[in-house]
Legacy VTK file of the C-alpha trace (Angstrom):
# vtk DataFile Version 3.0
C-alpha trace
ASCII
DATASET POLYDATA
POINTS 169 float
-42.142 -46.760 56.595
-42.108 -44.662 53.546
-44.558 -41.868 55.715
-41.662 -41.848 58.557
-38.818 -41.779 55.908
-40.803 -38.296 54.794
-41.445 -36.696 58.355
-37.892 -37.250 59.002
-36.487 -35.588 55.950
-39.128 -32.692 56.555
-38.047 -32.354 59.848
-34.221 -32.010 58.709
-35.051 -29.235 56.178
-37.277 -27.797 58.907
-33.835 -27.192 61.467
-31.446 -26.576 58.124
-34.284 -23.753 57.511
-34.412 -22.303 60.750
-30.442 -22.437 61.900
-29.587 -19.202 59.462
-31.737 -17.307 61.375
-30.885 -18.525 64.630
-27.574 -17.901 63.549
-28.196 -14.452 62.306
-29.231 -13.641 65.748
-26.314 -15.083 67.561
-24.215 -12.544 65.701
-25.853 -9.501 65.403
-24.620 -7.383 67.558
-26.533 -5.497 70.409
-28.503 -2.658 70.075
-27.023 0.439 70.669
-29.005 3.111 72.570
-27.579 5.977 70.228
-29.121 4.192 67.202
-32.479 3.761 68.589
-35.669 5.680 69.153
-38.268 4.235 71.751
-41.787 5.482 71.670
-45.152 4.973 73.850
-48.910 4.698 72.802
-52.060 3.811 75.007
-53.380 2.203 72.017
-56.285 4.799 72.174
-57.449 3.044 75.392
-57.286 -0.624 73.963
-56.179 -2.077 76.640
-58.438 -0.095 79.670
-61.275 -1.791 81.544
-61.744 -3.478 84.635
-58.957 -1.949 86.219
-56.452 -2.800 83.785
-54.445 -0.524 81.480
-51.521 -0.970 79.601
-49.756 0.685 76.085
-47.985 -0.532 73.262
-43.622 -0.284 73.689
-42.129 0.440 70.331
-38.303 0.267 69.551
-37.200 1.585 66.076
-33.674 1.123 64.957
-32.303 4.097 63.465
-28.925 2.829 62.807
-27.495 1.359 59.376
-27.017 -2.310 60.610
-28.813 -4.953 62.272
-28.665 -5.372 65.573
-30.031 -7.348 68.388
-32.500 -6.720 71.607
-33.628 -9.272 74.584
-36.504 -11.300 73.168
-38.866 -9.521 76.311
-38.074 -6.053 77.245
-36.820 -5.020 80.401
-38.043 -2.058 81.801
-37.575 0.546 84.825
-40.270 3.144 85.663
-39.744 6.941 87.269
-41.973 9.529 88.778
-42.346 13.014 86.690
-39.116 13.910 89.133
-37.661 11.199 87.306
-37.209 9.310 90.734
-37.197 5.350 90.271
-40.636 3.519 91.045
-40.857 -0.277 92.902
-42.348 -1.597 89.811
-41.148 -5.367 89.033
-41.827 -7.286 86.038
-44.360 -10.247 86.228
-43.285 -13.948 85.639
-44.664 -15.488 82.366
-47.590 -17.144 83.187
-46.513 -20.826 82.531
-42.733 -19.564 82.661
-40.982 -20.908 85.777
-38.283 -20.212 84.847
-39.154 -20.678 81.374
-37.752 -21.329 78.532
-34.930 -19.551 76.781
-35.569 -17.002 74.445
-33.361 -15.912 71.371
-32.662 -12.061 71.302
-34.506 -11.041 68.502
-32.835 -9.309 65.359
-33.784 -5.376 64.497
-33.284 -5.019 60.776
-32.218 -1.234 59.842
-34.736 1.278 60.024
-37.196 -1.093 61.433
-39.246 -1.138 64.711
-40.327 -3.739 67.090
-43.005 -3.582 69.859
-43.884 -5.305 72.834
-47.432 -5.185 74.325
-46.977 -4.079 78.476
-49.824 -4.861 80.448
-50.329 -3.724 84.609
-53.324 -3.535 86.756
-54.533 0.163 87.109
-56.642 0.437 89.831
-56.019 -0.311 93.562
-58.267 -3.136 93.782
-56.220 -4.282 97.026
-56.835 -4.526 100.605
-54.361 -2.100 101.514
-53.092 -1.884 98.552
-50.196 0.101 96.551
-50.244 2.400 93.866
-47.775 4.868 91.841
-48.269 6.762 88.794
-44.849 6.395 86.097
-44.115 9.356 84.081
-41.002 7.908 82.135
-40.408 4.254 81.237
-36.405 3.229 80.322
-35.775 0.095 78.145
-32.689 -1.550 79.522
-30.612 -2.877 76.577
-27.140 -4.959 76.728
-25.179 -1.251 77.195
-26.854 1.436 78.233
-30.495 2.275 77.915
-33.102 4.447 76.173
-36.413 6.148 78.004
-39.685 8.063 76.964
-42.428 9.837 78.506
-45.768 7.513 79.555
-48.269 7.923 81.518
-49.275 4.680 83.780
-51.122 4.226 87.202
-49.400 1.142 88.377
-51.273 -0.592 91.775
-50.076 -3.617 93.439
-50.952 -5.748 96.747
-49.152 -5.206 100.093
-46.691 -6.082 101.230
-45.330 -5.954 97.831
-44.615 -3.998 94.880
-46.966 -3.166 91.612
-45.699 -4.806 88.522
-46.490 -5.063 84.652
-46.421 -8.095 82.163
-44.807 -7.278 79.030
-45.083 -9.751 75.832
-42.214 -10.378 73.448
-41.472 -8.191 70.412
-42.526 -8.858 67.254
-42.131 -6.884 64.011
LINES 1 170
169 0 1 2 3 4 5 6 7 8 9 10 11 12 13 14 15 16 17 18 19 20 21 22 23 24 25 26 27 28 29 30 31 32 33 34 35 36 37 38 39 40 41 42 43 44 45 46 47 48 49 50 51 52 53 54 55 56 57 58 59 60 61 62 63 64 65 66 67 68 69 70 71 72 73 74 75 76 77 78 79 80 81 82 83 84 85 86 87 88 89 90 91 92 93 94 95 96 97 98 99 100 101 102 103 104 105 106 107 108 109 110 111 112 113 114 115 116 117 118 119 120 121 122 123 124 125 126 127 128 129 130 131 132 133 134 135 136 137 138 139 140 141 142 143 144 145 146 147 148 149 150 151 152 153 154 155 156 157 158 159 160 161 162 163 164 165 166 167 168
């Protein structure tokens, strides 16, 4: 009895704990694209091989004040014309639909990254592949792009597509 009496009050100073943050995510407001700066790196080919490629997504906050971004980014690809690509985004694997995920909080001056993942070489039958010259982060309002460099393949019919992770600090 005592044992239970102890998990439960851990428990309840577990969810006091985490409902400031929680909190402090509900409210900060969204990211604005004038305040922030969004790079690309291949990760010095860490993520080549087996027909795979993929490069780290960084998002820096420039701005004075916290503010908040989706928990996974969402992103639209274009040609070096800057003309839009038919890449999708991937479902989760073990995500149907999934579960919800908090918008994660950008302290000032701070940057976040997300890890985006897509397969590289067209190892279809018949399949489908575009090279991206420009990647835009969609945010709440508006939206923020940089240069890349990506070979994205896919099956047919169909479109290629990426998997991108969730940022983290």
């Amino acid at each position: 009895m005592k044992t239970l009496k102890s998990l439960a009050i851990r428990l309840a100073a577990c969810v006091v704990l985490a409902l400031p943050m929680a909190a402090w995510a509900q409210t900060a407001p969204p990211c604005r694209a004038d305040r922030l700066a969004l790079n690309t790196d291949d990760g010095q080919g860490r993520f080549n091989g087996m027909s795979q490629s993929g490069m780290v997504l960084t998002v820096t906050n420039r701005g004075d004040d916290v503010c908040s971004l989706s928990a996974r980014p969402i992103l639209k690809f274009r040609d070096r014309d800057r003309k839009p690509l038919p890449i999708t985004a991937r479902a989760q694997p073990g995500m149907r639909p999934g579960p919800v995920l908090l918008p994660i909080v950008v302290k000032p001056h701070a940057s976040v990254s997300s890890e985006i993942r897509w397969v590289s070489g067209n190892v279809y039958e018949n399949g489908q592949c575009v090279s991206a010259a420009y990647v835009t982060l969609i945010l709440d309002k508006g939206s923020i792009a940089a240069a890349m460099q990506g070979h994205f393949c896919g099956p047919s019919p169909g479109k290629p597509s990426y998997r991108a992770s969730t940022f983290t600090p």
